[in-house]
Each structure stands twice: as C-alpha cells, then as structure tokens.
C-alpha angles and dihedrals in degrees: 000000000000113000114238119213087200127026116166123194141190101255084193098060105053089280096303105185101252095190134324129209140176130215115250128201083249114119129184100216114156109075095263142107092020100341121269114341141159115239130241128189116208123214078269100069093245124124126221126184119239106227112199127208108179088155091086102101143060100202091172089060093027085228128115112253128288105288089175099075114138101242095199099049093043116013087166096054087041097054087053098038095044114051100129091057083044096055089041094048090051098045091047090047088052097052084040086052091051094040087053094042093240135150094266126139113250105234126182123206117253147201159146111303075229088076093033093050089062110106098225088186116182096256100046103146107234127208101212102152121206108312102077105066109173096152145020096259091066109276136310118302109192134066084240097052103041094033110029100223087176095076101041136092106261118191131141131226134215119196147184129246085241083059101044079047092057087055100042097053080048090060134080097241101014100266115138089200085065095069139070122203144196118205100206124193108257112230116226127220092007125125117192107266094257090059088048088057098049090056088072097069089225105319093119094158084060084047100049089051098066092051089051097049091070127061103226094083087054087041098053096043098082086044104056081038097051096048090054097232107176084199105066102136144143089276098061097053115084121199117200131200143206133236086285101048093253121139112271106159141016115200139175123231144189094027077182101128099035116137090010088100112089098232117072106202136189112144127150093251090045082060091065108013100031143131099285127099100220093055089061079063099054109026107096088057093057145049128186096275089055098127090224094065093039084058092067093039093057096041092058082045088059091057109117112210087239089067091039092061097042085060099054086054112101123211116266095262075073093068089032089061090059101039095053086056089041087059102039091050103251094116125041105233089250089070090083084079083073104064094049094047087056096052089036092049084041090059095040093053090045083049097041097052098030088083096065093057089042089057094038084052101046090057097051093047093051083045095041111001123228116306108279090245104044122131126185100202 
C-alpha cells in the first residue's frame, strides 16, 4: 500500500477519499509557473504545486497582518503583508475561472492536519466579546450562526510527517499551523509566455500569431479586466503546447493581487485596449464585438449573486484556521471578524463591478447577438 503524504476526504459524505498525493523530489524553482513551488503527484498521475503563505499572523500584536497596504505606494510591502488576502484572491479566481469556463488552474486550500483535525461543530459555543453585533440578542454564539458552516466546503486533511515538515521550514518559527497553503494543478508542457516569446528568437510577429490563433487569450481577457489584477503581467499567462510544439492553451495564472488596486474598470476601450499584457498580444486582432470576447461577458452576466456569494465563501479549514490560533493565543478572539470582512469585501468588490460587464453585454448582444454556439450551461 503507497504512503500518501496528503489525502483529503469529504468529511460530508462518511470520509469518502476526495483525492491523495505524495511529495516528489520535484521542485519548481525558477519564478515561473506559480513561483517557486514543491511539487506533489496525485493517485492520478497528475502533478499540482504547494504554494505556502506563513506571513499571515502578527503574533506580537495577536492580529492578522495589515490588509489595509496601499498596493500601489508599496507593492513590495503589500505581497509580504497581505498574504491572507493573497491565498483567498487566488482560491476565489480559480472557482470564478471553472464557473466561466475559462483556462484557470484548479487550486485546493491547505493546511496543517493540526487545524483539520479541530471538530467546528455547529454548536460550537463562541467567545466573541463585544465587538461582533449581528442581532439584537448580542451577537451570534455558535460556530453555525457567526460562521455558516452550512454553506461552506467542508473536507479534512491527513497528512505525513514529510508533509507537516514541508510547512513548517516554510514557517517563521517551525510551526506547520502557522501556514496556509494552495495546492495549485500543475500545467503540463506550458512555459510562461515570456518565455514563449523568447522561443521565437525574435520573431515575435510569428509569436504573436499562434496566440492569436486560439480563443482562450480573447476569452480571458474580460475576465483579468474585469477582476481588476494590477499584475497582470507576461509571467502570469501560461501557453501550452501540444506533442509538436504548436500552441494548444492559453491560461492565466496567480490571480493573487486581483481587487487590491483602488480603481475598479470595465469600459468598453479597457476590453480591447486595457491594463493587461496579454491584451497588448492579441489586440490588433479584436475589437469589442469580437464574439469571443462577448462569450465571457455574457457568461459573468449570467452570475447570479447567489453564486457569487457562495464563492466568496472559503472551506471550513478556513474558520479552523482562526479559531486554533484563537485557542493557543496567537490571535485575540476579535480577529474572526477578519476572515468575514475579506470574503465580504471579496463579494462587494465581484457585485459592485459586475454591473459594469452586465451593461457592456447587454449592448453588444442588442448590436451582434450572442455567438451562434454558445451554450450557457
């Protein structure tokens, strides 16, 4: 029998194994596809990146980091002080990205079997103070009740000491309940798209055609415009290729910094002329009726805020996280509020500027139509 160094299970459904994987001696260490990264293989054969976070906690103040850097006066100070926003940004991108249909990694939250191993039943009684008032009778007291357990992803993890070892070097004192962590699908035969364009010893024209010859580069783009990423650049694209070297895919990758700029955009020139490096590829071969474009438009119009919500919510390891620092004193009991601000400033941000895509689609669909295959299942 292999030992696995992950297995998660469906804690709903009588511990049904949801997915294993071992730890290989593979390493991703050039910045690259997702940064530096060790390398995992599941019982399917395919392989995902760990991404660690350990900056997450101010245990001198008890408080999670500052979420409140200004990106654009210090993006250095922002990508080290912010990782919980960081690890919640790039899970919600990813459901966002299946739920559009578009070329984005799958990634899973993970963490310590520490903070798995915690029972958050419903009526877990909760010492909140007086800071958190959500009803006249002086707050909620229960897990159920402040945190909703009901309508989030619930799944436990068990781990191997080689695995609880890979968190804790990644940790500030050693300690694997201090990180969280995003285990990301791997895509095979890709190469960033610098490094794309480098391949082509200077032929960028020739470049800039095979990208354009596949959808998936005019599909993402609503999509990083319309999440606002100021870092959007050549680094966080991935082209794959097939068995002959020819352009298959394009995806986007690190959805990490998304919404943490001030300016929320999505204008109709910003579609086809906006922030984002891969729409200086593939812009002189769009405009903003090009079907492709119009596909991704409709489907975020087609967004209900009930998905939306349920998006912005995080698993439960997510609250277990917060409530095993709660107990061992890293984090004073007020600090729950934290978790819910991020996913409800996470959901704000998705409603407020959801608007803007449903208009622009509606008036390309009354000029164009939708495109003749599309299908909005």
């Amino acid at each position: 029998m292999k030992d696995w160094d992950l297995v998660i299970y469906d804690s709903e459904k009588a511990g049904q194994v949801i997915n294993r994987f071992c730890i290989t001696e593979k390493t991703l260490a050039a910045a690259g596809q997702h940064g530096k990264a060790i390398i995992l293989t599941d019982e399917h054969g395919k392989d995902w990146l760990l991404k660690t976070f350990s900056n997450i906690i101010d245990f001198e103040m008890e408080k999670i980091l500052d979420l409140e850097v200004d990106i654009k006066a210090s993006p250095e100070d922002s990508q080290s002080r912010m990782h919980l926003w960081r690890v919640f940004n790039e899970l919600t991108a990813a459901r966002l990205g299946e739920k559009l249909k578009l070329n984005v990694p799958e990634v899973i939250l993970i963490c310590s079997q520490k903070i798995s191993d915690i029972v958050l039943k419903p009526s877990t009684r909760l010492s909140l103070g007086n800071v958190v008032i959500l009803d006249e009778d002086g707050g909620p007291e229960t897990a159920d009740e402040y945190y909703e357990l009901c309508s989030r992803e619930s799944f436990i993890l068990k781990t191997s000491k080689r695995f609880e070892s890979q968190l804790a070097q990644r940790s500030k004192d050693n300690d694997p309940s201090t990180v969280l962590g995003l285990l990301t699908e791997k895509i095979s035969n890709s190469m960033n798209l610098d490094e794309y364009l480098d391949s082509f010893n200077g032929d960028l024209d020739s470049a800039f055609i095979s990208i354009r010859e596949i959808n998936d580069g005019f599909t993402l783009l609503p999509f990083d415009i319309w999440l606002n990423d100021p870092d959007r650049n050549a680094g966080n694209y991935l082209v794959q290729t097939d068995d002959k070297n020819k352009t298959k895919h394009i995806w986007g990758i690190d959805y990490e910094m998304w919404s943490l700029g001030s300016d929320i955009w999505m204008d109709e020139d910003d579609i086809t002329q906006g922030r984002s490096y891969l729409t200086a590829i593939i812009h002189p071969s769009t405009n903003i009726f090009d079907q492709r474009v119009l596909e991704t438009l409709h489907r975020i119009r087609l967004l209900t805020d009930e998905e939306i919500h349920k998006l912005t919510r995080m698993p439960q390891l997510a609250c277990k996280f917060f409530e095993y620092h709660i107990d061992f004193q890293n984090l004073d009991p007020e600090e729950r509020i934290v978790l819910k601000q991020v996913e409800t400033n996470l959901e704000d941000f998705l409603l407020e500027s959801k608007p803007r895509t449903d208009k622009l689609s509606d008036i390309l669909i009354k000029q164009i139509g939708l495109p003749s295959d599309f299908d909005d299942n």
